[in-house]
C-alpha positions in Angstrom: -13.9 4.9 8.4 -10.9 6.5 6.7 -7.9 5.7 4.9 -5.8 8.4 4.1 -2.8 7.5 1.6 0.6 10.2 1.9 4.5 10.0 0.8 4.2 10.1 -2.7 5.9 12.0 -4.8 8.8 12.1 -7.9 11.9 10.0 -7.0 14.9 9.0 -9.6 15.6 6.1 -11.3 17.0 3.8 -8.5 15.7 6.2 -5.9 13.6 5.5 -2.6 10.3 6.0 -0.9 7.9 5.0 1.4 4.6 5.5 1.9 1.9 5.3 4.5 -1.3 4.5 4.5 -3.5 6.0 8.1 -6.9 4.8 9.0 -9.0 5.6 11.7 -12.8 4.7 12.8 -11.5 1.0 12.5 -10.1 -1.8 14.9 -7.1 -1.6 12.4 -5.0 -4.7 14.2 -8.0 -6.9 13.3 -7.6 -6.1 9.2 -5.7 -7.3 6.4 -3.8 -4.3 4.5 -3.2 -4.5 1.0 -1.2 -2.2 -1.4 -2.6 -1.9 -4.9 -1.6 0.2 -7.9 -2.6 1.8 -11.1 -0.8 3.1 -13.6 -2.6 5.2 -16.8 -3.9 2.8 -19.1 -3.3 0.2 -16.9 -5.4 -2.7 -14.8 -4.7 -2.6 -11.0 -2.1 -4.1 -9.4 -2.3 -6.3 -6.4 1.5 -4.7 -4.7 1.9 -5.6 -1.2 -0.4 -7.4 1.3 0.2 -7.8 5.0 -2.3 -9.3 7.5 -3.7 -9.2 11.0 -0.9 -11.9 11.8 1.9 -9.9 10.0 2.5 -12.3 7.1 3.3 -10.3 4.1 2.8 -11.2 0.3 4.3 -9.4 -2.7 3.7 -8.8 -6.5 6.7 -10.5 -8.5 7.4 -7.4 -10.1 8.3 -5.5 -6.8 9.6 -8.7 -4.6 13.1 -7.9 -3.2 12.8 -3.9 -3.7 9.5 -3.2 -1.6 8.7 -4.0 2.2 5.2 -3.7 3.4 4.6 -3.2 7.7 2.1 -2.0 9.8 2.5 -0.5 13.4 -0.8 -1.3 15.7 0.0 1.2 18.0 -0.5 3.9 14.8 -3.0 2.4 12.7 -0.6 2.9 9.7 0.6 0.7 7.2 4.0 1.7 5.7 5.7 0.9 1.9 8.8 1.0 1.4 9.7 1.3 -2.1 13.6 0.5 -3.0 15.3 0.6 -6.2 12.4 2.3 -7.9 11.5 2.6 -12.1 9.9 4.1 -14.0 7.2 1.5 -14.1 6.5 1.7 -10.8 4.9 5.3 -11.7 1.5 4.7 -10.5 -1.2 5.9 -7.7 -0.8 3.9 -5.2 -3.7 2.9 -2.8 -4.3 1.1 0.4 -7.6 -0.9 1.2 -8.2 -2.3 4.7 -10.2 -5.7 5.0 -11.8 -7.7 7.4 -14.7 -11.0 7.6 -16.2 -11.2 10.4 -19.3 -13.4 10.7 -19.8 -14.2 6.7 -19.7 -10.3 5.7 -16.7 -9.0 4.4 -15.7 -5.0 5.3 -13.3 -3.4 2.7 -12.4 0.4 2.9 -10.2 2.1 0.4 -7.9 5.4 0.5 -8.1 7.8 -2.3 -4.0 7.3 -3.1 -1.1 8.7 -4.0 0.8 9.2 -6.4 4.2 8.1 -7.2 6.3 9.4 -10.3 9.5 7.8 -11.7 11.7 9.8 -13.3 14.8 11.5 -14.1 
């Protein structure tokens, strides 16, 4: 199983960017995707989640500005991150998660990084 993270990168103040999350050796339309993100010095942020049904949850702190959405036919989960600042500088990582009978599978992408800044 693989997740491989890509888009980040330095954006502006008020700037855009999305980012995709690719995973492979999976039945990816049967797992839940979720967003998470870590800034230096910082606890883990639960960002975006969206699951095998399409319902999509979001973070306070990023409601309104980022859209989470997934396309089966890819395997790939997409952020798009609107209205960026600077404290949404942070790796960002994807995880992919599934129960099936009791056991829960979880996978996780090694990120990417996301800079702020003018």
């Amino acid at each position: 199983v693989q997740l491989v993270e890509s888009g980040g990168g330095l954006v502006q103040p008020g700037g855009s960017l999305r980012v995709s999350c690719a995973a492979s050796g999976i039945i990816f339309s049967m797992y839940t995707i979720n967003w998470y993100r870590q800034a230096p010095g910082k606890e883990r942020e639960l960002v975006a989640t969206i699951s095998k049904y399409r319902s999509t949850n979001y973070a306070d702190s990023v409601k309104g500005r980022f859209t989470i959405s997934r396309d089966n036919t890819k395997s790939t989960v997409y952020l798009q991150m609107n209205s960026l600042k600077p404290e949404d500088t942070a790796v960002y990582s994807c995880t992919a998660v599934n129960s099936i009978a009791g056991t829960t599978y979880a996978y996780w992408g090694q990120g990417t990084q996301v800079t702020v800044s003018s």
